[in-house]
N, C-alpha and C positions, 0 to 999 in steps of 0.2 A: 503346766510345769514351769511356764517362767518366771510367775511369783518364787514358785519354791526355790530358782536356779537364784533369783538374784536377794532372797532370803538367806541363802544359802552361801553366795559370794560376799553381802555387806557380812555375816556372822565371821567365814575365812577372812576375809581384808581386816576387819580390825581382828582377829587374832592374829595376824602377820604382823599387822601394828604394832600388837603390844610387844610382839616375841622380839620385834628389829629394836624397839627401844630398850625390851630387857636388855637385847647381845649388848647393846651400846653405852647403858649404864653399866655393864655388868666388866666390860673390857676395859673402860673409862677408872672404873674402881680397882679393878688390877692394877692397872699402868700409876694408879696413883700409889699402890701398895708397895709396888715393886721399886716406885722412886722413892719413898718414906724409908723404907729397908735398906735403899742403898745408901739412902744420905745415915742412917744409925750405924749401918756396917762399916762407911765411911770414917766415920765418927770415929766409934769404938777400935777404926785398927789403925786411925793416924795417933792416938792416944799411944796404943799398947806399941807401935813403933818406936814413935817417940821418947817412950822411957827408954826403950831398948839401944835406938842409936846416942840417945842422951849419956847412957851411962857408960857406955864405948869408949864415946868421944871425953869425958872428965879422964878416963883411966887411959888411954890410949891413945887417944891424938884424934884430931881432925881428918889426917889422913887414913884410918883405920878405921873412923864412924864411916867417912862416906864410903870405903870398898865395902863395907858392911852393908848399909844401905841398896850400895847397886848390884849387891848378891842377892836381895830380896826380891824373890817374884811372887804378887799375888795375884792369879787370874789377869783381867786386861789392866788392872790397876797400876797406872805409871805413878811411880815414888819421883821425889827431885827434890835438892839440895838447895835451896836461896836465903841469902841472906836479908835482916829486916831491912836495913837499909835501901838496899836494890827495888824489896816489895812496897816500902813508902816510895820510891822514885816511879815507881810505873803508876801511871795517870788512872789506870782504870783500877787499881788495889789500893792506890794513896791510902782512901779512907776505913783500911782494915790498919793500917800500922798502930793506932789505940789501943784495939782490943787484945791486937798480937801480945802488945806491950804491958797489958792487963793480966797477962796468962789466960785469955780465950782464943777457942778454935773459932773458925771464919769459913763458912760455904756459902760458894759461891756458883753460879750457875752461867753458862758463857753460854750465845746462840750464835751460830757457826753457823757455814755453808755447808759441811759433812754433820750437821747435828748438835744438838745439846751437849756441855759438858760439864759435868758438875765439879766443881775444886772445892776441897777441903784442906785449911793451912791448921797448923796448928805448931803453937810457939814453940824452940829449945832455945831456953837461958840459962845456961850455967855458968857459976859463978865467977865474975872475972874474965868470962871469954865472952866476943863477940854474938849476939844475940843471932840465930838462924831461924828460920820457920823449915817444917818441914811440907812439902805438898803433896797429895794426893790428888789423882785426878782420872775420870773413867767417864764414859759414854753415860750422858743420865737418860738416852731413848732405852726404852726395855729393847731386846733381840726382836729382830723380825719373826724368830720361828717361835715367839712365846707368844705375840702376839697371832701367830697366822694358825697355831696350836687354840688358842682361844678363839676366833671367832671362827676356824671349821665345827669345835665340839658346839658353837652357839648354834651357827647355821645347822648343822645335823638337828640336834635337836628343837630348831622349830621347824626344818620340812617336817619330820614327824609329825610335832603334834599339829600342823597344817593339814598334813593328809589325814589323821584321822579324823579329825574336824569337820573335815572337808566328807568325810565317806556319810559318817555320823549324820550333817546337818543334811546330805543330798537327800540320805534312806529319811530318815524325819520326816523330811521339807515336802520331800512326793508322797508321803504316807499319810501324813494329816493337811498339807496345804494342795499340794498338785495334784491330786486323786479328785478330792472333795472339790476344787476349784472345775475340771475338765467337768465332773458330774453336773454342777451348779451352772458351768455356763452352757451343756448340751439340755438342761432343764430349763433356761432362759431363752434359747432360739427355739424349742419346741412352744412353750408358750407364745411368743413371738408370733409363733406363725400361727396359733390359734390351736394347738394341739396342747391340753390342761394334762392327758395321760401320762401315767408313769411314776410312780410316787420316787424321790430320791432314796429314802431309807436309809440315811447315812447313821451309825451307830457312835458317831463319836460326841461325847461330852465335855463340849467348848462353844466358842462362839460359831465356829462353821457349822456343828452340826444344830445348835439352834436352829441359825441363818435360813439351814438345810427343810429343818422344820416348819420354818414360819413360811419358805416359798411352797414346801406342798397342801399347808392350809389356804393358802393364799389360791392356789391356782384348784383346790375343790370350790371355793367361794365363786369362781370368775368362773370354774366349770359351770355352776350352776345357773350365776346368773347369765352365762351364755345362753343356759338353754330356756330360763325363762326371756330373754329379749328375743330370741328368736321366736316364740310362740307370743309374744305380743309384738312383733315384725307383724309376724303372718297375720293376725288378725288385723294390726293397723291398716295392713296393704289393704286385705279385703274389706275393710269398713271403708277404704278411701275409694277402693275402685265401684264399693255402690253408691257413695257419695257423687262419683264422678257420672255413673249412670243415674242416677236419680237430678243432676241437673242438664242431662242430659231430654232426660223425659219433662223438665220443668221446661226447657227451651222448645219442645215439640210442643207443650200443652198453650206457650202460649203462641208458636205459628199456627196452632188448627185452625181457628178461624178464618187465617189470612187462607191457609190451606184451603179450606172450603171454599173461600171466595174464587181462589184460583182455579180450583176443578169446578166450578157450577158455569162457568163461561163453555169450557170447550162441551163439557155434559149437554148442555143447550146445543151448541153446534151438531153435536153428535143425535140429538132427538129429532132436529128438524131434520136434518139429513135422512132418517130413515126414515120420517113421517114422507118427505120425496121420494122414496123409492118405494112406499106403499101406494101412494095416491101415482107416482107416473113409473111403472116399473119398465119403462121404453129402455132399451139397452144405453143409452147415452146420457141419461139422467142417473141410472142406477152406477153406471162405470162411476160418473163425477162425483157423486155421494158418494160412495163406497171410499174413494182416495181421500176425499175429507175426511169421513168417520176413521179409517187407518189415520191418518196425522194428527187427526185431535187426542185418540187411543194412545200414542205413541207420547203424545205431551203427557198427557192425563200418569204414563207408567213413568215416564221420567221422571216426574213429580215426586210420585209416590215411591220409588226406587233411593229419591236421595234422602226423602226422610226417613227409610229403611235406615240406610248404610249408615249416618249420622244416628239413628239410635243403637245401631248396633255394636256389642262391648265384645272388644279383641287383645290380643298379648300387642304389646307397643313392638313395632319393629321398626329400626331407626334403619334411611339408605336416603339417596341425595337424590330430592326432588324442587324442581322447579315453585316457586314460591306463588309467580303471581296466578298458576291454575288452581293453588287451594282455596286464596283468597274470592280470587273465579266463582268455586263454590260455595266456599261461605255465603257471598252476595247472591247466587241463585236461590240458596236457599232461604235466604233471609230478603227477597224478595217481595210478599206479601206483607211481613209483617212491615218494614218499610213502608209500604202504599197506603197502609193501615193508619203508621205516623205520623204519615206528610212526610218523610225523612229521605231526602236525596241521597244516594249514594254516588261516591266518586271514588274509581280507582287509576292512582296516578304508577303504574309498574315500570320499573325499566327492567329491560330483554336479560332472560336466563339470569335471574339472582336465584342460586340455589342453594339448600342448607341441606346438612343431616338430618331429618324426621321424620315421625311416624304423621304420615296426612292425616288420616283418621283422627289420632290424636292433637293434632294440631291445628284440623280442623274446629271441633271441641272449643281448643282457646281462643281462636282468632272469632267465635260465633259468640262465645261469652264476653268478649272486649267489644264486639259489634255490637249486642244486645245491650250492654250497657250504658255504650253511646248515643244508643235511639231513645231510650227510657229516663238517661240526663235531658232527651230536647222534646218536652210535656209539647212543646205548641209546633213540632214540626221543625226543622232543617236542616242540612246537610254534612255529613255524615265523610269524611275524605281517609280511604285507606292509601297508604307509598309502601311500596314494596322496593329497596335499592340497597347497597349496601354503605356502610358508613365506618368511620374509623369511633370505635369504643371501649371505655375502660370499665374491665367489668366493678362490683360493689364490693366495698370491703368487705373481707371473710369468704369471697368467691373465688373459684377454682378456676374459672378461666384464663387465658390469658389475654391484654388488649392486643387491639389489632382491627383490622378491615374486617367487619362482620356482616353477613343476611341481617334484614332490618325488616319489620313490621310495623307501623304506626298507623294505628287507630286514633284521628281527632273530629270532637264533635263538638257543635257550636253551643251547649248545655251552659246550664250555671255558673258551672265548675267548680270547685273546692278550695275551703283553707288547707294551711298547713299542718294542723290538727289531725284532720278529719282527711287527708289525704299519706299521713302517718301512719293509719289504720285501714285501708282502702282493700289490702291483701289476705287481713285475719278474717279466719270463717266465719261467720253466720254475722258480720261488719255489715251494714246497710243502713243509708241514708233513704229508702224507698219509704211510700205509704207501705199498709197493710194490703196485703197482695200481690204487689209488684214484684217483692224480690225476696230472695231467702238468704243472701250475703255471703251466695258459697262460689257465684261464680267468678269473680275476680281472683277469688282462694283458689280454686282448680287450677284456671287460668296460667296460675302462677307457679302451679308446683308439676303438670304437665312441661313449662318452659325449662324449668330446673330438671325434670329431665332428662331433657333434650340437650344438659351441659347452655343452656344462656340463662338468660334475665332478662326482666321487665322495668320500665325506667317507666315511672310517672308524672305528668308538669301539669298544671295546674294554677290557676287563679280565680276568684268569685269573676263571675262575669265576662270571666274571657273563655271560654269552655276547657276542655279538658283532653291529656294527648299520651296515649300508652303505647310506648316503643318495645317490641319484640326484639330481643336479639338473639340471633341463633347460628351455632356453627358450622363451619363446611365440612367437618368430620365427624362423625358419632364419638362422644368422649369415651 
């Protein structure tokens, strides 16, 4: 309604407009009517006086013309007797005594302190007697009450046509602009909010109801393609989440062998042991055996328990865990394949840096950035995980905000990379590996597990000086 209110007040304002300038030309043109009238009325009745007391005075005397004269009353109009002489002596008429003496009238207009006053002289010369003018003289402002008569009947008639105007443009204005507008914008915050329902149906034939038109085609198009992005959502998620397990199962395939290496040690332990409680089943050989086969059994399930939990696929549940017990396991796990290397690992943690994540899931990345770091060093070396927190800003077009963040950095003493080649290091199936080595998805996981988790991964890099991927991750689940 407030389009239509202030539709509806510019249309009133300028019809006030016009109507205040009509009263004003309209009064303005009176007032000029009514002074033109007076100066002809003027005119014509110092003339027809003039014969009148003219002919008095030839028959009658001087003193018979003017009692004649001052018998004359017409409305406010003062008559007076001056002679020309007198009228060329006053400074301000001097320059009518010509025309007097010509046989013309003279109007003249005086502006006063009590108002305008209009004079009309007009000559008596009869023959042989001294020349007189006779004068005429009245108020040239129109009356108060003709004027205050004129601009009541002006004002009357523009409140009128102001209110009707006024009623006319409200009913209109809410009928075609304020109806359609309330519709159109309760169809824009339902959109808005993801709700395409509800067709407008406005029946009017104008630009609103186009407008009206074109938003309910508009928002069947966005219903639709809602529901096609949602059914390619849902598949993308699930083609990512078996991408995620499937290098999840790529990381498992290639600890097995470490994996073997590591259970064929205590399996030995555990054979000779029992081959001792066969050949000496004396109760103090079999007690000692027994506690060793329990401790190697217990390493042997531990093993095999984390490579469980690490391959197994769960909904991400973010909550605020201690950082450096994930990296902890990452490195148990990765364990083997290390010794496999030659690749030393070192973790440098300081006390209680904790973030919002899913372990599981973040174990995942932090196992894909370790494996990659061991697989950059072909001849063997050292491997340094820091787990502390650092002041960072996140990457353009990222939602976080800077600040003191959880920190993860994987650096390893490898080749390292240009700047090319380290431009592309995050897109899927990206690898610089032989044939076998890598399938160039787990940097990509890596990365889109972080994001997430609300952070980022920051990459450095040089040929020759190896290569350093920093985790950052928040203290709150975004």
């Amino acid at each position: 309604m407030r389009l239509a209110f202030k539709l509806a007040a510019a249309l009133i304002v300028g019809i006030a407009l016009v109507m205040v300038a009509n009263t004003l030309v309209r009064v303005r043109r009176e007032v000029e009517l009514f002074q033109r009238d007076q100066e002809r009325d003027q005119r014509v009745m110092g003339w027809t006086l003039r014969n009148a007391v003219e002919a008095v005075w030839k028959t009658d005397g001087e003193a018979h013309a003017r009692a004649v004269l001052a018998a004359i009353e017409v409305g406010d109009l003062e008559l007076r007797w001056r002679w020309l002489d007198e009228v060329q002596a006053d400074p301000e008429l001097a320059d009518t005594a010509a025309p007097l003496r010509a046989g013309r009238e003279v109007v003249r207009v005086r502006h006063g302190v009590d108002g305008d006053h209009r004079y009309t002289l007009v000559p008596m010369a009869p023959e042989h007697l001294r020349p007189a003018v006779l004068e005429l003289s009245e108020t040239a402002s129109p009356p108060r009450a003709f004027i205050r008569a004129s601009i009541l009947e002006n004002v009357f008639a523009t409140t009128s046509i102001v209110a009707m105007c006024s009623v006319i443009a409200l009913t209109l204005g809410y009928w075609f602009v304020g109806r359609p507008m309330r519709l159109l914008t309760a169809k824009a915050r339902r959109v808005g909010s993801g709700d395409f329902s509800g067709p407008l149906a406005l029946r009017q034939r104008d630009e609103i109801g186009a407008l009206a038109a074109e938003i309910d085609a508009t928002s069947e198009r966005l219903a639709e393609a809602q529901r096609r992005v949602a059914a390619e959502t849902e598949g993308r998620i699930r083609a990512y989440e078996q991408l995620r397990h499937a290098d999840r199962l790529k990381t498992i395939g290639q600890l097995a062998s470490g994996v073997a290496h590591e259970l064929g040690t205590p399996l030995n332990v555990v054979s000779g042991h029992a081959g001792m409680i066969i050949s000496d089943p004396t109760p103090q050989v079999s007690a000692a055996s027994a506690r060793t086969i329990v401790q190697q059994t217990e390493r042997m399930a531990r093993i095999i328990r984390k490579l469980l939990d690490f391959s197994r696929r769960g909904a991400s549940r973010l909550a605020r865990h201690e950082l450096g017990r994930i990296v902890a396991d990452a490195v148990e796990i990765l364990a083997p394949l290390a010794r496999e290397r030659r690749v030393a690992v070192a973790v440098v943690a300081a006390d209680a840096v904790v973030a919002a994540v899913d372990p599981d899931q973040l174990l995942q990345a932090l196992t894909n950035l370790m494996v990659n770091g061991m697989q950059a060093m072909s001849g063997g070396g050292r491997l340094t995980i820091t787990v502390d927190r650092r002041r960072a800003r996140p990457p353009a077009g990222h939602a976080a905000e800077a600040g003191e963040l959880a920190c993860v950095t994987v650096a390893d003493e490898g080749a390292g990379m240009d700047q090319e080649t380290l431009a592309h290091v995050f897109e899927p199936f990206f690898t610089t590996k032989g044939v076998g080595e890598g399938t160039g998805l787990g940097l990509s996981v890596a990365w889109g597990i972080v994001e997430e988790h609300g952070g980022w991964i920051e990459a450095r890099s040089r040929p020759g000086t190896g290569s350093e991927f920093s985790v950052f991750l928040r203290d709150e689940a975004p």
